[in-house]
C-alpha positions as CSV (number, residue, x, y, z in Angstrom):
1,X,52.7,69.0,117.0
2,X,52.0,65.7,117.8
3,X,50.4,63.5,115.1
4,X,46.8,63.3,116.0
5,X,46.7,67.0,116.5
6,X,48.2,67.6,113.2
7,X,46.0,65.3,111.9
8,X,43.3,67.6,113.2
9,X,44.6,70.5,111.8
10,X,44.6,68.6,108.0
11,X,41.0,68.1,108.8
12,X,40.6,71.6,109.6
13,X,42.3,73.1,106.6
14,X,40.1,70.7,104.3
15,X,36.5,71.4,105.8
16,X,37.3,74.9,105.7
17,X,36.8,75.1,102.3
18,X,33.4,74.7,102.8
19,X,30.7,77.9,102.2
20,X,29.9,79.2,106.1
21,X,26.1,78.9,105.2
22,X,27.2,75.1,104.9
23,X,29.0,74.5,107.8
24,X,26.2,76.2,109.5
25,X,23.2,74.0,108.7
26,X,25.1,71.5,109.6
27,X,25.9,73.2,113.6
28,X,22.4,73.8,113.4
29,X,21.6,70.1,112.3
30,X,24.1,69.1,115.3
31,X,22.2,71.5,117.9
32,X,18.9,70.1,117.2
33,X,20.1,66.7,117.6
34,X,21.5,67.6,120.9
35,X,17.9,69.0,121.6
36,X,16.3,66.0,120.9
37,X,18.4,63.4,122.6
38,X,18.0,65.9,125.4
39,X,20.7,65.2,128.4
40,X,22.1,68.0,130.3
41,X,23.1,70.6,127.7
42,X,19.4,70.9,126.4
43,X,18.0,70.9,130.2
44,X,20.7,73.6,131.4
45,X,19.6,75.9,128.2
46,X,15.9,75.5,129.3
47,X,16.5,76.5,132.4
48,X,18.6,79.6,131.9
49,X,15.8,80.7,129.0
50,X,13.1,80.4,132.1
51,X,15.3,82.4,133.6
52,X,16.6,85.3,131.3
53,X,12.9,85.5,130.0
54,X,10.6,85.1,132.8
55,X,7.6,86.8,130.9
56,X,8.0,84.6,127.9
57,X,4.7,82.7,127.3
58,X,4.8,78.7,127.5
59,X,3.9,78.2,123.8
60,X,6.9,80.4,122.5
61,X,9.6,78.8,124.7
62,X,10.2,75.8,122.5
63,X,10.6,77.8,119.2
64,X,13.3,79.9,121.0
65,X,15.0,76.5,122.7
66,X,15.0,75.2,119.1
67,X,16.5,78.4,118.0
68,X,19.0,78.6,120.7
69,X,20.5,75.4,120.5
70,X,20.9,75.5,116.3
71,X,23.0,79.1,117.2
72,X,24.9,76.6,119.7
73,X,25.9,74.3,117.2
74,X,26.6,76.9,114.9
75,X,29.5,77.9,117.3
76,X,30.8,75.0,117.2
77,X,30.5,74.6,113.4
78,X,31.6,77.8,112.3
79,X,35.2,77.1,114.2
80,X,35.9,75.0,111.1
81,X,36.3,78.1,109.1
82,X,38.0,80.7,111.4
83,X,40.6,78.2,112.8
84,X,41.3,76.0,109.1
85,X,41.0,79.1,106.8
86,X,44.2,81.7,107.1
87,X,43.8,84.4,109.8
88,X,43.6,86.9,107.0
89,X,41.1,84.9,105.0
90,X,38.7,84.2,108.0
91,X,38.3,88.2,108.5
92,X,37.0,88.6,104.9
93,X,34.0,87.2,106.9
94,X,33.1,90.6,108.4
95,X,31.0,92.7,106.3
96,X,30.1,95.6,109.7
97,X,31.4,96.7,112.5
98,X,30.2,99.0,114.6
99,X,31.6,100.7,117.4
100,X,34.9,100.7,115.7
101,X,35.5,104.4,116.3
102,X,35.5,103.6,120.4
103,X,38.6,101.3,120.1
104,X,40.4,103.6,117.8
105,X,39.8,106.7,120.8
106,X,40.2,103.9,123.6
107,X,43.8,103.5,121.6
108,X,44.9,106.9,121.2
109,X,44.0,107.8,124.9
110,X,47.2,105.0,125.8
111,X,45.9,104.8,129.1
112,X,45.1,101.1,128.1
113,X,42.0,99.0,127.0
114,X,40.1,96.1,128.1
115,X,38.1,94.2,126.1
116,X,34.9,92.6,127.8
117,X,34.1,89.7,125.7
118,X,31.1,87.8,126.8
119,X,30.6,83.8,125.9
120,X,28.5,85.3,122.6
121,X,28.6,85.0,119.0
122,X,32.0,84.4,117.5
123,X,34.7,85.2,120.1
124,X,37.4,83.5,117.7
125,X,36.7,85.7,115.2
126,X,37.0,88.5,117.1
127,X,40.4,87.7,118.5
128,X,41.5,88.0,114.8
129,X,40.1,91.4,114.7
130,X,41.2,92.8,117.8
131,X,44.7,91.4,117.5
132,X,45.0,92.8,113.5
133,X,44.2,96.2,115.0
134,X,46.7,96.3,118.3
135,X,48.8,93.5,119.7
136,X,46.6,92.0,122.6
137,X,47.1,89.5,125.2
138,X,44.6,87.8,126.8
139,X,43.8,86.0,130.2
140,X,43.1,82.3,129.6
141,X,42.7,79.0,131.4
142,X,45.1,76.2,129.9
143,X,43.0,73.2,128.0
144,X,42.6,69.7,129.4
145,X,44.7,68.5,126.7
146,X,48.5,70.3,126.5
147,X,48.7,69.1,122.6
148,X,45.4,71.4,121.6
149,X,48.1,74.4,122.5
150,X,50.2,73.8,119.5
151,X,46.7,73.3,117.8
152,X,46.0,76.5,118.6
153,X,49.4,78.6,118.0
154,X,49.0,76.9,114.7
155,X,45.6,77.6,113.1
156,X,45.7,81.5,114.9
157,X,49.1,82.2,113.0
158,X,50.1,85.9,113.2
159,X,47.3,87.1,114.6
160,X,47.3,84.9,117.8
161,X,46.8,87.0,120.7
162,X,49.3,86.4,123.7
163,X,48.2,84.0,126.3
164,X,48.4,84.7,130.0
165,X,47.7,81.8,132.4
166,X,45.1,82.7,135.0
167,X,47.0,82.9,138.1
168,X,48.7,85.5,140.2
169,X,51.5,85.9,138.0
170,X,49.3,86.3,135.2
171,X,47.2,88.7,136.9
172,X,50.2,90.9,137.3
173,X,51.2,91.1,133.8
174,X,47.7,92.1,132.7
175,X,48.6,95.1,135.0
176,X,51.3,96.1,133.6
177,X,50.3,95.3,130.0
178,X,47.7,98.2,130.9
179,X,50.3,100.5,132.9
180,X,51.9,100.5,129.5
181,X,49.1,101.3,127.6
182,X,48.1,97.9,126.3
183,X,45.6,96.1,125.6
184,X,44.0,92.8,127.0
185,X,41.0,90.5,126.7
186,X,38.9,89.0,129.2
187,X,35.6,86.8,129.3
188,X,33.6,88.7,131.9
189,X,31.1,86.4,131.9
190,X,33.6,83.7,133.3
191,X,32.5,82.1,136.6
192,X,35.3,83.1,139.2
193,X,36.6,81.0,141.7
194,X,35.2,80.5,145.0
195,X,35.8,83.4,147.1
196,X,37.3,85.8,143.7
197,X,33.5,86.8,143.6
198,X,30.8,88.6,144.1
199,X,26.8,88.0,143.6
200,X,25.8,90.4,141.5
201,X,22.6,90.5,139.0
202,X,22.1,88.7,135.3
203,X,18.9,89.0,133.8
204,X,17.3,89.8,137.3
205,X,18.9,86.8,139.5
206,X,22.2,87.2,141.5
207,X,25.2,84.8,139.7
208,X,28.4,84.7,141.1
209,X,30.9,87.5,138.8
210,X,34.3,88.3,138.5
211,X,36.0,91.3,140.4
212,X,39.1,91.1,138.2
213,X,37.9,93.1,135.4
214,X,36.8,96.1,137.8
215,X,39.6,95.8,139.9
216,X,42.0,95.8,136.5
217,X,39.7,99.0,135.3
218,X,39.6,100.9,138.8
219,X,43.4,100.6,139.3
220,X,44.6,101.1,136.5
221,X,42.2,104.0,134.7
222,X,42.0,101.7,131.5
223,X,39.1,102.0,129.3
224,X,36.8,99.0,129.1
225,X,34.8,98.2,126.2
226,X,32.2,95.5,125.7
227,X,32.9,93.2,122.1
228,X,31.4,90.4,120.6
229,X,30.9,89.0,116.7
230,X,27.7,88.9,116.2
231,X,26.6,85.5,113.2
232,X,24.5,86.7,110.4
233,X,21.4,85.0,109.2
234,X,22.2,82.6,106.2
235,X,26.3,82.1,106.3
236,X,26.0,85.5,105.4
237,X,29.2,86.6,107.4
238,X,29.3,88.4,111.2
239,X,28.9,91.7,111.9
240,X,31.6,93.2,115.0
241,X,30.0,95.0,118.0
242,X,32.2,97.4,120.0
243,X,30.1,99.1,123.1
244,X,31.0,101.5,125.8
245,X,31.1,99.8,129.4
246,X,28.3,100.8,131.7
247,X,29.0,103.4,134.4
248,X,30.7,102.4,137.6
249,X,32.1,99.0,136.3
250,X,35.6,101.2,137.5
251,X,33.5,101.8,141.4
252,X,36.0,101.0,144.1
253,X,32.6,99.4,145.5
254,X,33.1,96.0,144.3
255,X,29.2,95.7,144.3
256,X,28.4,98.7,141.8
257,X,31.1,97.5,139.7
258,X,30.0,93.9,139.3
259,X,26.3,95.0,139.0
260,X,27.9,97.5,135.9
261,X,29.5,94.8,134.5
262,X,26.9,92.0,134.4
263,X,24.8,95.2,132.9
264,X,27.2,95.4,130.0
265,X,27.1,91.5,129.5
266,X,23.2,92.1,129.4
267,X,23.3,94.9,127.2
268,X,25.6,93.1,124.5
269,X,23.0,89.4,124.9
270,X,20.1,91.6,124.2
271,X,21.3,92.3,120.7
272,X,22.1,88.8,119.8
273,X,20.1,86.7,122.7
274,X,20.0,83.0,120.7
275,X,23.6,83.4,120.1
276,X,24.7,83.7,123.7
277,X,26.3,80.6,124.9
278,X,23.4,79.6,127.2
279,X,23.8,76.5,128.0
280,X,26.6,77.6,130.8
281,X,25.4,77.2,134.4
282,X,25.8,81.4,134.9
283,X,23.5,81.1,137.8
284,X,25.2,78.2,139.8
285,X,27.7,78.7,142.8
286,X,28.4,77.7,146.3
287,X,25.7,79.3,148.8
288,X,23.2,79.7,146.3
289,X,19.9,77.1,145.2
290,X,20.9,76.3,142.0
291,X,18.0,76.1,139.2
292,X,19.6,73.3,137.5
293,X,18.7,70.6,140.2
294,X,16.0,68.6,138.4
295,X,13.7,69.5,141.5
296,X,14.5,73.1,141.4
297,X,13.9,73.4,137.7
């Protein structure tokens, strides 16, 4: 590891001693900074709010931006603890889970499992979990920076999950990870790359969505569940949600199965919507207006 990383890591291992209801109020200090110096960030999480709540009145859209961002810099806060605290001591952080009784079936069928984890909550947390229950290997873009790899073999220890680069070969070792009766992780919510696509609906308006994760389900007869860690009010801890996928995210009809599965990334937002990551440009992509233009917003 080089020096600066590991210097990092120290860092890490020292502001994780920190109480979680500390290290949040100050993500939530962070976010309503970001807020107020506005900038991109801020305008693209306006914009997708407009969008994902049409309906909403104009007088109660600031109280949820406010809200919104502070959950965003929570994210970023709460990594302190889950990646400087032991695996095993980060998971004394879940007080509920529910849906648990859907992975252990999904297990014993050994026909494999994917796990649809949208950009919500704590998804670092929730590797821990996953990976304590069943090895798991997920698909995965490699960071900017090569160094923040050993970063991240380090602070995920023995519960790391196995990385698979997102490419071809990649793809065909997620295939046979579920041929075998494994089980892998993927971030359906991930914009694809042009022409791996399809339009399908979010929150009423077409964004471009991955076919991978039906194609991986229709060939294969794995089971797909939906997962996220949801934060609880106060530093109080998180609370794990396992859900069934909608029907037909398995249709050979790439169409029904990208509409299921944007349903499914819906359906999990809608029980935690400030602590979805918002201010990602979902609904951007070649061929399509996008709402983030200053004079299309």
């Amino acid at each position: 590891m080089r020096p600066d990383i590991y210097l990092i890591y120290l860092c890490l291992r020292l502001l994780a001693l920190l109480p979680l209801r500390v290290l949040h109020r100050c993500g939530a200090a962070l976010g309503t900074l970001v807020l107020w110096r506005g900038g991109r960030t801020a305008h693209h999480t306006a914009v997708n709010l407009r969008i994902a709540r049409p309906a909403l009145p104009y007088d109660d859209r600031a109280p949820l931006l406010r809200e919104v961002m502070a959950e965003g810099g929570k994210s970023i806060s709460e990594i302190v603890k889950v990646w400087g605290s032991d695996a095993e001591r980060a998971l004394t952080l879940v007080r509920e889970v529910r849906g648990e009784d859907l992975f252990d079936a999904a297990l014993a069928a050994g026909k494999g499992v994917i796990i649809a984890a949208p950009h919500l909550g704590c998804w670092e947390l929730l590797n821990y979990w996953l990976c304590r229950k069943t090895p798991m290997a997920i698909l995965y873009r490699p960071p900017r920076i090569a160094a923040v790899e050993g970063l991240l073999r380090e602070v995920r220890g023995a519960l790391a999950p196995e990385q698979i680069r997102a490419d071809g070969a990649g793809v065909r070792t997620l295939y046979k990870r579920l041929a075998a009766g494994g089980t892998v992780g993927i971030l359906p919510d991930q914009k694809p790359r042009a022409g791996e696509g399809r339009l399908a609906p979010f929150f009423g308006r077409d964004a471009l969505t991955m076919v991978l994760l039906p194609r991986l389900a229709a060939r294969t007869g794995a089971t797909v569940l939906f997962a996220f860690a949801e934060r609880l009010p106060a530093g109080a801890g998180y609370r794990i949600h396992l859900l069934a996928a909608p029907s037909g995210i398995d249709d050979p009809d790439a169409q029904v199965a990208c509409t299921a599965l944007n349903r499914g990334v819906q359906d999990c937002v809608e029980l935690a919507f400030t602590q979805y990551q918002w201010q990602y440009k979902r609904w951007s992509a070649d061929g399509l207006v996008s709402p983030y233009d200053r004079e299309n917003g």
